[in-house]
C-alpha positions, -999 to +999 in steps of 0.1 A: -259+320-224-254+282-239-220+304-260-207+321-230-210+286-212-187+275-237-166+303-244-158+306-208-152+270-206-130+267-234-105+295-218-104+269-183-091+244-204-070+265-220-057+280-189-053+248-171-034+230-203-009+264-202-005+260-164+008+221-170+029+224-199+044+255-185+045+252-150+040+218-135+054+195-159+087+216-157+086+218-119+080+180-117+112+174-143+137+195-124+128+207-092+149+179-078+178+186-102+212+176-087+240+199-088+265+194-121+296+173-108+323+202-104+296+227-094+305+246-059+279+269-036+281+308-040+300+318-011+286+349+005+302+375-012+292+359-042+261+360-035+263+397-023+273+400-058+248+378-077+221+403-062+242+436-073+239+419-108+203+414-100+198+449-087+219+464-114+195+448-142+225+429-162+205+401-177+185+427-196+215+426-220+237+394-211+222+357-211+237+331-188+228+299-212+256+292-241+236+272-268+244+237-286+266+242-311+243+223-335+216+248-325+239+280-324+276+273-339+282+308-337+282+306-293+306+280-295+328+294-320+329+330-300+346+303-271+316+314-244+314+274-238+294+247-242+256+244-237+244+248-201+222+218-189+194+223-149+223+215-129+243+246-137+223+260-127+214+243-092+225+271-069+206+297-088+176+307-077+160+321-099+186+313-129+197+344-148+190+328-180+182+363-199+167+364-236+186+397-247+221+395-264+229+432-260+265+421-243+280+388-247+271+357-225+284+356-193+285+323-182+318+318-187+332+346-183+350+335-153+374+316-173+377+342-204+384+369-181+398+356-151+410+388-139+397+406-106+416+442-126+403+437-159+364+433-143+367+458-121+378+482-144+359+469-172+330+481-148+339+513-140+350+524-179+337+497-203+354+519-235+393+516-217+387+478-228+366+472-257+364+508-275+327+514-295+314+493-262+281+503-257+275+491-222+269+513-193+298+527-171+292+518-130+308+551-115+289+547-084+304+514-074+339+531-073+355+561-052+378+590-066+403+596-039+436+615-035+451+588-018+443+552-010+436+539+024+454+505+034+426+486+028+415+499-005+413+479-034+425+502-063+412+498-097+448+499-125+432+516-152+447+519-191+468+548-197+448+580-197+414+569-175+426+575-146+415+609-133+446+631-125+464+630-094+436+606-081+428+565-071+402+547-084+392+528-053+361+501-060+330+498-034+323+465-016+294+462-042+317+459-073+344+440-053+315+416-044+299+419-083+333+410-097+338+377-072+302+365-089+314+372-123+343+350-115+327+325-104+307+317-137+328+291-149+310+262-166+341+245-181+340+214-166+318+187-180+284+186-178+282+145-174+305+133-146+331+104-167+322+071-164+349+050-148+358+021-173+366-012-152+394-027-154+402-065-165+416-089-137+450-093-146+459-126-160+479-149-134+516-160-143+521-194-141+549-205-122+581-216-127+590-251-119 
């Protein structure tokens, strides 16, 4: 009885010393985090889209969290930007931080793909962009028509992807998807400059 006492004991402490080095402790160091200087609020539609990327299960194979380049030279030298520090991270809730490198890191890819074409198409046929790619195609977020309605966003496709005598018109979902993908852009510093002052300027004397 006196070793079960114990045994079950031991696991408590265990438990509770997990709990505060994983849970607490973190919580206390960041849960009032501000924003990185530069950092804007999702609008709506980007938000819409943040939860297509949720829904959609894209951080199974892309990570939103370029390392150090003294920890990982090869993130920094592939141009996906510089580390991420808790205030990128400010508007995300939860952060799509991701631990599987399937696809490149996307938190940048706002600014290495700026284009609304290039995504959207990139989504619908992955292979018209970066041949051998391996990621899924997203068929369902698009429309095959004859003929586009005013309104329609139509997807410009390479040579030879675009079915015959039809439009590739994209869904509000990857419209939506595409303004979240742009707007990962972590380019600007992560430390806001600190303003150097300025010495009083020396009086002239003068003349007689």
């Amino acid at each position: 009885m006196k070793s079960e006492t114990t045994l079950i004991g031991g696991a408590m402490v265990m438990l509770a010393l997990s709990v505060s080095a994983l849970v607490i402790l973190p919580y206390l160091e960041l849960h009032d985090v501000e924003p990185t200087p530069g950092l804007k609020p999702y609008t709506s539609a980007q938000l819409r889209g943040r939860q297509v990327y949720i829904s959609n299960g894209c951080v199974y194979c892309h990570t939103q969290q370029p390392r150090t380049k003294e920890f990982a030279a090869a993130d920094f030298a592939r141009g996906w930007g510089r580390a991420t520090v808790a205030g990128d991270y400010a508007y995300d809730t939860p952060p799509q931080l991701g631990d599987m490198r399937t696809g490149p890191d996307l938190m940048n890819i706002g600014v290495r793909q700026p284009s609304e074409q290039w995504n959207l198409g990139h989504l619908y046929e992955p292979r018209a962009y970066v041949p051998g790619s391996i990621m899924p195609a997203f068929p369902y977020m698009f429309e095959v028509k004859s003929k586009a309605d005013q309104d329609d966003v139509v997807v410009t496709l390479p040579p030879g992807y675009t079915p015959a005598n039809k439009v590739v018109v994209a869904r509000p979902e990857a419209i939506d998807l595409v303004k979240y993908l742009l707007s990962l852009n972590r380019s600007f510093p992560a430390i806001a400059p600190v303003a150097t002052a300025t010495a009083p300027a020396t009086p002239v004397p003068a003349k007689p």
